[in-house]
N, C-alpha and C positions, 0 to 999 in steps of 0.2 A: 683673089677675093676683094670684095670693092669694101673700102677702109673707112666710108662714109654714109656708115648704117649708123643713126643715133638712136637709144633708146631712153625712155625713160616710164619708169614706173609714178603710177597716182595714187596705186592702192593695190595691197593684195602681196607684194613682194615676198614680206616674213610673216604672213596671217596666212587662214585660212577668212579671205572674205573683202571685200570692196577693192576686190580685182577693178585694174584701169590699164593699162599699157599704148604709150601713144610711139609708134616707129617711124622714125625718117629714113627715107630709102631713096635715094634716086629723084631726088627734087618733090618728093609728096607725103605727107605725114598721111600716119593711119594710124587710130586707134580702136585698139581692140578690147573690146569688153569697154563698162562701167555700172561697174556695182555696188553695192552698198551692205552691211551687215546692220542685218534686222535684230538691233538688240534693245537693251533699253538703260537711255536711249538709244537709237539708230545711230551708227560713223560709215562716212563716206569718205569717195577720193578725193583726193587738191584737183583745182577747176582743172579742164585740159587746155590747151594752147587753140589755134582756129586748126580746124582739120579738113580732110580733102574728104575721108571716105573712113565711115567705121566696122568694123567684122563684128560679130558677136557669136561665139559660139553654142550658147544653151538660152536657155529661160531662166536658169536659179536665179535667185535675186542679188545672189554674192557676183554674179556676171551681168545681172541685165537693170538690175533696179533701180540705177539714175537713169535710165536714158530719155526718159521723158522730160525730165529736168534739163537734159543736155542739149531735146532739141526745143526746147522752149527758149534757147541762149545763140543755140547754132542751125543754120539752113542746112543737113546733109543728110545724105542715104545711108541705110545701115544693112547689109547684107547678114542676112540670116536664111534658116528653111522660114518656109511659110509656118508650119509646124509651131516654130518656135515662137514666131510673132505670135500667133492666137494665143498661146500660154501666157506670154510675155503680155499681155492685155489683160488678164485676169487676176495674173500676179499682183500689176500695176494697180489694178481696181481693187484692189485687196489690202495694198499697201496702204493708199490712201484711206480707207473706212479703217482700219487700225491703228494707224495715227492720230484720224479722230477719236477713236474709243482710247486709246490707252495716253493723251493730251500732250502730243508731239505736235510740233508743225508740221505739216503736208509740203515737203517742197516742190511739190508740183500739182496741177489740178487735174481733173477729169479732163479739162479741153486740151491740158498739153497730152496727155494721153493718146487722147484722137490724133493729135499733132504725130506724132511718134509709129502710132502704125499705119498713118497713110506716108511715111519714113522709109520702112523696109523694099526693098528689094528681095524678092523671093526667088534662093538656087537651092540644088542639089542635089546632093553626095555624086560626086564623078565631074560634071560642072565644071566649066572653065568662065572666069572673066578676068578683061585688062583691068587695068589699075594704074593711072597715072599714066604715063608716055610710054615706059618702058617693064613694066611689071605683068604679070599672070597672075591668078588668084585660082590654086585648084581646090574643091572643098570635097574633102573626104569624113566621110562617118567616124564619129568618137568613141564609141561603142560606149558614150555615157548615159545619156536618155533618151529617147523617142526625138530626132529633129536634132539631136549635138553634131558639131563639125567639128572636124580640125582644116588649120590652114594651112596652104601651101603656095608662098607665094615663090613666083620665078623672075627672074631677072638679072643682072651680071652678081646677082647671089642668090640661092636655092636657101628659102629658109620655112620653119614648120612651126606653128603656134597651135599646140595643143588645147586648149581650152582644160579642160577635165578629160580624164579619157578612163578606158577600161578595156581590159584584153579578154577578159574571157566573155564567152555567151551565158547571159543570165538570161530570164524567164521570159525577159523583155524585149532584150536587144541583144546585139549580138557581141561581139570584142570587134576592137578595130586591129589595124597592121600597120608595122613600122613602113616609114616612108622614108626614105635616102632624103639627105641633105646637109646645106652646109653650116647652117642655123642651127638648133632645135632649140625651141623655146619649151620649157616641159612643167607642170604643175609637178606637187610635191606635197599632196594632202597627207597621204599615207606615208611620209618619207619612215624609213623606223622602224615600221609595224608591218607586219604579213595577216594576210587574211588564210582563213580558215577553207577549206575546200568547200565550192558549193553543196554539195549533194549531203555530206555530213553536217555540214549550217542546218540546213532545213531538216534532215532528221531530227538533230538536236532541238529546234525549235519547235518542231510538231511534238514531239516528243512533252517538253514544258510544257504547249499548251494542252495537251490531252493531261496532264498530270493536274493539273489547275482545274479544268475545267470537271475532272474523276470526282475530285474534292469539296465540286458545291461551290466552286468559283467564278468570278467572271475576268476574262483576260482583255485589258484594254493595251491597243497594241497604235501610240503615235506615230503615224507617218507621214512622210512629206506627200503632198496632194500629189505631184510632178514626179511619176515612176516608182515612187517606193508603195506606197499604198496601192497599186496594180499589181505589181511583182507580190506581194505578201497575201493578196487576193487569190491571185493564180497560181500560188503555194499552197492556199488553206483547202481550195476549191474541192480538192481527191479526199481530205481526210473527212469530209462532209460537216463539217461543223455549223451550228446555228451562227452566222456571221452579220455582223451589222455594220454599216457605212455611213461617216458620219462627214460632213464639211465640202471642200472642195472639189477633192478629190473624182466625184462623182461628173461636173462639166470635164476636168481633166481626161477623164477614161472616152467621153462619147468623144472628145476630140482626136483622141489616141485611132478611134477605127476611123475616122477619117481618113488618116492617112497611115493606108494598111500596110505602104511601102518603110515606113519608121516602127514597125515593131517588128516583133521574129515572127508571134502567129499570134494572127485575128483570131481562131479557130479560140486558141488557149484563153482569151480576152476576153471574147464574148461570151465563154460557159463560164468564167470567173463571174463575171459582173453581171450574170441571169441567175446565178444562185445566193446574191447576197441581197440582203434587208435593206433600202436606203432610207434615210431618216431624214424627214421634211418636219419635224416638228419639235416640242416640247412632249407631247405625248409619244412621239417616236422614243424621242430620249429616255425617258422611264420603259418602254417597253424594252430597249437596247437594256437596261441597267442588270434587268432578268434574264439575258442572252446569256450565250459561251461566248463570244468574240465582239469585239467592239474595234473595228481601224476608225480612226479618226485624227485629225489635224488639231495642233500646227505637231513636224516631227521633231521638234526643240523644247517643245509644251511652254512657249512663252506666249500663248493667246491660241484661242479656238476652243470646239468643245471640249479637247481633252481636258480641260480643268475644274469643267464643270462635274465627267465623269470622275475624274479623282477625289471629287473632295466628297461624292459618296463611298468613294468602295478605298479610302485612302486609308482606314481604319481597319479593312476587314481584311483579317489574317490569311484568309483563303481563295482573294484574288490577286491577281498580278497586274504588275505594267510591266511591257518587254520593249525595251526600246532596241531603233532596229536598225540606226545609221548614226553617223559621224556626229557628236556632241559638243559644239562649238563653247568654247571657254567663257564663263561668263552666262549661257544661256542657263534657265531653268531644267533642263533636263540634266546639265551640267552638275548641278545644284543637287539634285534628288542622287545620281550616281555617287557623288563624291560624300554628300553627309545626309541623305536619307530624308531630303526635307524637299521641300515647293513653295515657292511663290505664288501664293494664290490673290494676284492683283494687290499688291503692298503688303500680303500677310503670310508670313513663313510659317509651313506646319510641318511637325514628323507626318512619315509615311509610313505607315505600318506594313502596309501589304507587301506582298515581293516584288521585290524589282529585278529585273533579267536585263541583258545587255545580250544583243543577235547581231555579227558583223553582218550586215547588208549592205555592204558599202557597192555602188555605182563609181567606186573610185580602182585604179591599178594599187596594189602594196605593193611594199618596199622593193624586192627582187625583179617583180614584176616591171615597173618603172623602168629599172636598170637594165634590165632584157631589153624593152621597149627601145632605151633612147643608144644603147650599145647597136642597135638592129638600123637604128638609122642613119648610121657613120658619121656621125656630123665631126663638122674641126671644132667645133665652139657651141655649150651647151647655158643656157640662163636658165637657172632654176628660182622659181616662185610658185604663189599661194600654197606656201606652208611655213608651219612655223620651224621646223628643223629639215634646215633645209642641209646641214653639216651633213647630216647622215648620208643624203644622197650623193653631195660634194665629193667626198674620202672615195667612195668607188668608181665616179665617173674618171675622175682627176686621172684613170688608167687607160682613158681611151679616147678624151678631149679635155679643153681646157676651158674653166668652170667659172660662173660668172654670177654670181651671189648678192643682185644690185638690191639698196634699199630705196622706200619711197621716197620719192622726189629727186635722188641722182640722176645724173645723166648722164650716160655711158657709150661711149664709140663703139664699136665692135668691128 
């Protein structure tokens, strides 16, 4: 194995969030991901070094939401699906008008923006390119959102940068497959925790919202614009509920049938999103407040309409908010689970109404992981973006040998 692989982490290591990873390998640096955690304030990763070629494997903003910043400083190509760039645009333009609104600085403009995706290079899933003199780059589906990759690069060492991944088929996408190597570089969101079986998730949560909705309530249900608010769409769709759609999420979905080959079924998608209410206004909003179902953004509830809708029904004993993914530390939704309150732009209030928690997670849990990176044989496994990352340590430690870097080390392998 060639002894002259250097890594080093910028961000993202022991967090869930401003993932960066810059890898030297055979005379070429590459850096994978640079993202940032949309909090408030916003933390990003330490600058990166000058690079040859960067990967990016999703659109979340915890992978993709410096990059505009990144190429306003450096000339290079970012290898992504096409997919992922058009998301990764919207994000961008979304980050900056929130920055303005909530009186952060904007560390990038609209024009570095433009900059950034006339950047990408568009592959995928099965896709070969070089890399450097002596490298391969094969990109295989993450089974995490609509356009996710993993990577596989080859060269006098076989190694696998996972991004985010997921094994089983949800509503959306499908799971991906362990891939041989001598590498694995493996996320570690869910390190810990086991998810719930799908099919009893969704009973259970249909379940809640017919029980809410029985009672004279209105269920307002945050999700992220990117896969989760589609998936919860084409959940609700069968049990015919009055549903309304509020935010991003809506450009998100028309770009999703673009490219039919990044979801499981167009079919499912399209009667999801021809039977829901989209909301273009203030008068939408009010007429939404009288529905059963409300999806709307952001899925952390730290900006978007969902704050608008809770500080109506945040009193009323007979509606819900059900939140329905991973609850980053620190954010406001964080905030409401843990003591029952919200940030409503500087002003903390109780929440009267219920609150429910649905694992939705687009992420692999605990076992799952362990299958996953056991399946891959690797000699040598680096675990990051999570913050317990022990957990997963202790069982791999039986089948390779574990590599637990923190931000800004730099590590041989």
């Amino acid at each position: 194995m060639n002894k002259d692989i250097k890594i080093q982490f910028l961000g993202g290591s022991n967090e869930v969030g401003s993932l960066a990873m810059v890898l030297e390998i055979d005379g070429t640096c590459v850096l994978f991901e640079y993202g940032m955690s949309p909090g408030k304030p916003p933390t990003y990763p330490l600058p990166p070094p000058p690079i040859d070629i960067a990967l990016l494997t999703h659109a979340h903003l915890d992978h993709s939401g410096m990059i505009p910043w990144l190429c306003s400083r450096q000339d290079l190509s970012i290898i992504a699906t096409d997919l992922t760039n058009k998301i990764c645009s919207l994000l961008f333009k979304d980050s900056v008008k929130i920055a303005k609104m909530e009186g952060y600085a904007a560390l990038f403009s609209n024009a570095d923006i433009k900059e950034a995706e006339h950047s990408f290079i568009k592959v995928a899933p099965q896709q070969k390119r070089d890399i450097g003199e002596n490298n391969e780059v094969r990109f295989h589906s993450a089974g995490h959102i609509p356009g996710s990759l993993m990577y596989e690069l080859t060269g006098s060492t076989k190694i696998l940068f996972t991004g985010d991944l997921n094994v089983i088929d949800t509503r959306l996408v499908k799971g991906t497959k362990p891939v041989s190597c001598d590498i694995l570089f493996i996320e570690g969101t869910y390190a810990g925790r086991e998810h719930p079986k799908r099919d009893e998730l969704e009973k259970q949560f249909l379940d809640k919202v017919d029980e809410v909705v029985s009672r004279g309530g209105t269920v307002v249900i945050p999700a992220f614009a990117v896969s989760r608010s589609q998936e919860i769409a084409i959940v609700l769709r069968r049990a015919g509920y009055n549903v309304w759609f509020d935010g991003m999420g809506r450009k998100v979905s028309k770009l999703f049938l673009k490219y039919p080959r990044s979801i499981r079924s167009v079919d499912e998608l399209k009667k999801a999103i021809n039977s829901i209410n989209f909301i273009h206004s203030d008068q939408g909003r009010k007429l939404a407040l009288k529905s059963e179902v409300i999806i709307t953004s952001s899925g952390m509830m730290d900006g978007g309409p969902v704050l608008w809708y809770m500080k109506h029904l945040k009193n009323d004993p007979k509606s819900a908010v059900l939140l329905t993914g991973y609850q980053v530390e620190g954010t406001n939704s964080r905030l409401l689970i843990d003591n029952g309150k919200l940030d409503f732009y500087g002003v903390t209030e109780n929440v009267e109404c219920e609150v429910g928690y649905f694992d939705f997670s687009a992420h692999a849990g605990h076992s799952e992981l362990i299958k996953f990176a056991k399946n891959c044989k690797p000699e040598k496994i680096v675990l990051f973006h999570s913050d317990n990352r022990e957990a997963l340590a202790e069982p791999m430690k039986d089948f390779a040998e574990i590599y637990t870097p923190n931000n800004g080390e730099i590590v041989g392998l």
